[in-house]
C-alpha positions in Angstrom: 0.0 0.0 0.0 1.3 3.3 -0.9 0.9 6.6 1.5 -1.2 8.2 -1.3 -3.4 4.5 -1.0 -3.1 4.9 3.1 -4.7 8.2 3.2 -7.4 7.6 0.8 -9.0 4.4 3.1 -8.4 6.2 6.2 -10.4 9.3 4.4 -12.9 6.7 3.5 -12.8 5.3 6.8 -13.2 8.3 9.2 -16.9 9.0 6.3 -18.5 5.9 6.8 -17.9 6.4 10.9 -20.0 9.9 10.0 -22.8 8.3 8.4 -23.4 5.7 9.8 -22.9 6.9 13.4 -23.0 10.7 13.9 -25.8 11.9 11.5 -28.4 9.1 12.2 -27.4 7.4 15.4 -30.0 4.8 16.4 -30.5 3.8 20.4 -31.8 1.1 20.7 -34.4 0.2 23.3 -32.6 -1.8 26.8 -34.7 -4.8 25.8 -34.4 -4.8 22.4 -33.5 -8.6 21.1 -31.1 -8.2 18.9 -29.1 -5.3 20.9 -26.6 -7.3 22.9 -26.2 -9.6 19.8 -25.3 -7.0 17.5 -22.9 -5.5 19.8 -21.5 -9.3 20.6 -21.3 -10.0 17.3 -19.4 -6.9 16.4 -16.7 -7.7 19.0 -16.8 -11.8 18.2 -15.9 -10.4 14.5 -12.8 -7.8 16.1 -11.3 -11.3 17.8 -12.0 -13.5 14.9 -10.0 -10.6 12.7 -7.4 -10.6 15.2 -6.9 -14.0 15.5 -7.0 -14.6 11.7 -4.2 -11.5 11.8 -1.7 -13.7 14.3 -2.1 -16.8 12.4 -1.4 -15.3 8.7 1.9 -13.6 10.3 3.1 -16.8 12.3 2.5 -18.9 8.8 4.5 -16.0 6.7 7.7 -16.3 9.3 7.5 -19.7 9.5 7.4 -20.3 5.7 10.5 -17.6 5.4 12.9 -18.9 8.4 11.9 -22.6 6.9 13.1 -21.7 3.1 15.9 -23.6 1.9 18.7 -23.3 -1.0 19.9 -25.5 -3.3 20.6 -28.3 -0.8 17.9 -28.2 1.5 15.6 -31.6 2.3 12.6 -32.3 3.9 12.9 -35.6 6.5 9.4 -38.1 5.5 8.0 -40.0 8.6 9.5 -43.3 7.5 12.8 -41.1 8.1 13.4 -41.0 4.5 14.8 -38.0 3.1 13.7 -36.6 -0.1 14.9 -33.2 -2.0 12.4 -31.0 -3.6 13.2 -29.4 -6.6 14.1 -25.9 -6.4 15.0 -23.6 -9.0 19.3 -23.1 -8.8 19.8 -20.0 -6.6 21.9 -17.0 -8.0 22.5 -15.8 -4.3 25.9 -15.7 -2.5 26.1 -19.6 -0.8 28.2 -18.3 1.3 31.2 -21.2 1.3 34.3 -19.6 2.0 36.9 -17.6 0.0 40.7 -19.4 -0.2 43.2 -18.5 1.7 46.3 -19.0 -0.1 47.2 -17.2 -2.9 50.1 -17.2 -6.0 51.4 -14.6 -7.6 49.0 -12.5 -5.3 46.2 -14.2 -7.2 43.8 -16.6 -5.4 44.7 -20.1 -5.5 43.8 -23.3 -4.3 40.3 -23.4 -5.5 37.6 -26.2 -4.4 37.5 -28.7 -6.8 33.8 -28.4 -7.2 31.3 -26.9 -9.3 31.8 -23.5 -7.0 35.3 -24.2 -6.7 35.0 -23.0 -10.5 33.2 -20.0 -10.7 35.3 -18.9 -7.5 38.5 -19.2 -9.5 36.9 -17.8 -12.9 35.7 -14.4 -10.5 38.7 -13.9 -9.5 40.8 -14.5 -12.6 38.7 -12.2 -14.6 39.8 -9.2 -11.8 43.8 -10.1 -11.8 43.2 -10.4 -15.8 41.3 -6.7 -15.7 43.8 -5.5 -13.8 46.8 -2.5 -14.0 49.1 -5.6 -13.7 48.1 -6.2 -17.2 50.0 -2.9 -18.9 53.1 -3.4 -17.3 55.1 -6.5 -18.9 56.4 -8.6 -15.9 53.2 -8.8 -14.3 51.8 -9.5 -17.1 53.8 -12.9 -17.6 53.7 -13.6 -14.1 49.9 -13.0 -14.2 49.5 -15.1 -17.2 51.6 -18.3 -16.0 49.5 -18.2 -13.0 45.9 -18.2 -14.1 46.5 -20.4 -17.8 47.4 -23.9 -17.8 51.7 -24.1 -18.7 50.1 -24.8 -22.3 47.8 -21.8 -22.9 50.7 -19.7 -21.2 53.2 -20.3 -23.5 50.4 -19.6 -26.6 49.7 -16.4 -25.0 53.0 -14.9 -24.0 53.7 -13.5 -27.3 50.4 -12.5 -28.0 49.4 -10.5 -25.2 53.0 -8.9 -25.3 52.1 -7.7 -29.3 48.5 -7.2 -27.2 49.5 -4.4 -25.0 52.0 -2.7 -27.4 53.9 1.0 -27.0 51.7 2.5 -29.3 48.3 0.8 -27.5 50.1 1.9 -24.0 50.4 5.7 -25.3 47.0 5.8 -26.3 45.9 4.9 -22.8 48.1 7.8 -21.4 50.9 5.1 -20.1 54.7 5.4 -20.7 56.5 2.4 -22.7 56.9 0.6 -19.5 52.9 0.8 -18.3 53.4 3.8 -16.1 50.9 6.2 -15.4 52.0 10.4 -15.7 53.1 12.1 -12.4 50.4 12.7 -10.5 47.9 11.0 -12.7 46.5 7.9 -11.6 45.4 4.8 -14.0 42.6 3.1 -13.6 41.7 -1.0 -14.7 39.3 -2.8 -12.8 37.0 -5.4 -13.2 34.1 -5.9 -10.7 32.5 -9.2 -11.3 28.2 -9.2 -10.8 27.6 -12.7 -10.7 28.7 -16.4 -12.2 27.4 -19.0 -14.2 28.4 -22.4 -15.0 27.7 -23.6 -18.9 29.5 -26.9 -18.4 31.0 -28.7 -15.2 32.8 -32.1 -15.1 35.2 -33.3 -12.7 38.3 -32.5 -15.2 36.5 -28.9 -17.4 34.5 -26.0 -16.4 32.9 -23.4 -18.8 32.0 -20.6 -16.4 30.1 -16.9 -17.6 31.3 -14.1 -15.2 29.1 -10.6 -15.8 31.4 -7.9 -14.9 31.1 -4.1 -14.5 34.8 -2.7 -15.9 36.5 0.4 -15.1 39.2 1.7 -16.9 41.1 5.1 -17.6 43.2 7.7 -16.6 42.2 10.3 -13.7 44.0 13.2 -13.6 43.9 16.9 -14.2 46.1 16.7 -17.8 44.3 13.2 -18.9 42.3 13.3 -22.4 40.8 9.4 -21.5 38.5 9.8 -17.9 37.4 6.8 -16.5 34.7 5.4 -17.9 32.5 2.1 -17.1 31.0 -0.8 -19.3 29.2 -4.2 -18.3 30.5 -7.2 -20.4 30.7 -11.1 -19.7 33.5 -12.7 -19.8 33.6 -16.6 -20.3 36.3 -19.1 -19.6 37.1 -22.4 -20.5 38.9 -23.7 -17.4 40.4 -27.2 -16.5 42.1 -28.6 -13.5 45.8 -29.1 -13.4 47.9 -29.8 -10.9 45.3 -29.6 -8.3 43.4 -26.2 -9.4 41.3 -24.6 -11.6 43.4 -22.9 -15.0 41.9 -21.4 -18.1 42.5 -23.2 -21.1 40.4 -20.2 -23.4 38.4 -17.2 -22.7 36.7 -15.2 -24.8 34.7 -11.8 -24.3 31.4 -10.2 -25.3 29.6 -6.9 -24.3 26.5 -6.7 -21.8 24.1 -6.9 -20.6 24.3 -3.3 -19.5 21.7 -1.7 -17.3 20.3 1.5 -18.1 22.6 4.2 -17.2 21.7 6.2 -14.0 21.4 10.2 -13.5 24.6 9.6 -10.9 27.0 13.0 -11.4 30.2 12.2 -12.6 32.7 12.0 -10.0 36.1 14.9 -10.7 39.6 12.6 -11.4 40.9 13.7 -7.6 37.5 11.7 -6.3 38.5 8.7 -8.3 41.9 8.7 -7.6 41.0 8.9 -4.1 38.4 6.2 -4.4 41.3 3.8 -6.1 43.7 4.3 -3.4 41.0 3.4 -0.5 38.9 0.6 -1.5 40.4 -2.3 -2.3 39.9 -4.9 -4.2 38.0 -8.7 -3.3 38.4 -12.2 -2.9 35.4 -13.6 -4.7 33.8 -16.9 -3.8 30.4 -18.5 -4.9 
């Protein structure tokens, strides 16, 4: 119910009390039959309403506190136990990040079905990182997160990738760094997972990001801007965790932009150096 919808029944309200009560108020005789009914009744019907009231908020709490997720199971009386299906949940399960890491990447992934999208979340932020323009942690980034195979294909490729001419464009010397005083921005922020494929040895895993990239600073030509892309990975586990074998990229879905004013390039700078950055797990 809205306010505007609040006012208009207790407007409604307070004119049937006025009709029906102060313009043509009826007294009934002391010994009229049907007086201490009507006034029973109209007090029976107050504590059948109230009592109605109780029991329709008990069954709403009881029905939320007793909702289960994906693994949830109701107990038969002959003890059995028998899953309902439930359509998958795209909410947070809440298992537990890793806590090693290599290369100051996450590591050590579940090998699970979660295990997967944990480890395709949080490649997708070191790949969409500032580590990316600068060319030793670029191949350290890329030996870590690519199976020894894929790595060796991509070396060369991303080093022809992210070349002088590409770095100048985004305002970055020949060795990745940003201008004095300006600060570079490359950041991925992943929105959810989903997993296309699982088997014990390959994962294909979807990871919707929102991306930030750009430079903030008084002199920079590029600002920081944001898109929404997904970024899919073909992953497989080696040497006890989960490495991509292939990615590839697409843009969207993007939401409709809001009316949010534009932050100045000191707020964003400001705004890089204090938050930080996530561990993501399913």
């Amino acid at each position: 119910m809205t306010p505007g919808d609040e006012n208009d029944y207790g407007e409604s309200a307070r004119s049937d009390e006025g009709q029906g009560y102060g313009r043509t108020r009826l007294r009934l005789p002391d010994n009229d039959p049907y007086g201490g009914a009507r006034r029973g009744g109209r007090s029976s019907s107050r504590s059948l309403v109230t009592v109605v009231g109780v029991v329709v908020v008990l069954i709403a709490a009881i029905a939320f506190a007793n909702r289960g997720g994906e693994d949830s199971s109701s107990t038969s009386a002959n003890g059995s136990t028998n899953s309902e299906p439930k359509a998958k949940s795209t909410a947070a399960t809440g298992t537990r990040p890793v806590q090693s890491t290599t290369g100051g990447v996450p590591s050590g992934f579940a090998h699970t079905q979660q295990g997967a999208q944990s480890a395709a979340a949080n490649y997708a932020v070191a790949l969409g990182s500032t580590g990316m323009f600068q060319t030793d942690s670029r191949h350290a980034l890329v030996d870590t997160v690519y199976t020894p195979a894929a790595a060796a294909k991509l070396q060369g490729a991303m080093d022809q990738a992210y070349s002088t001419d590409f770095l100048a464009k985004m305002g970055l010397d020949t060795d990745g760094n940003a201008p004095q005083g300006d600060t570079f921005v490359s950041r991925v922020v992943p929105v959810g997972t989903t997993p296309q494929a699982y088997s014990t040895a390959t994962a294909k895993v979807a990871v919707w990001y929102l991306g930030l990239i750009g430079m903030s600073g008084t002199s920079s030509t590029d600002p920081v801007t944001s898109s929404w892309k997904t970024w899919t990975f073909d992953l497989q586990w080696t040497d006890g965790d989960w490495k991509i074998v292939s990615d590839q990229q697409k843009n969207g879905p993007a939401p409709v932009p809001g009316d949010d004013q534009a932050a100045t390039s000191d707020e964003i700078s400001k705004a890089i150096e204090e938050f930080g950055g996530f561990t993501y797990a399913r």
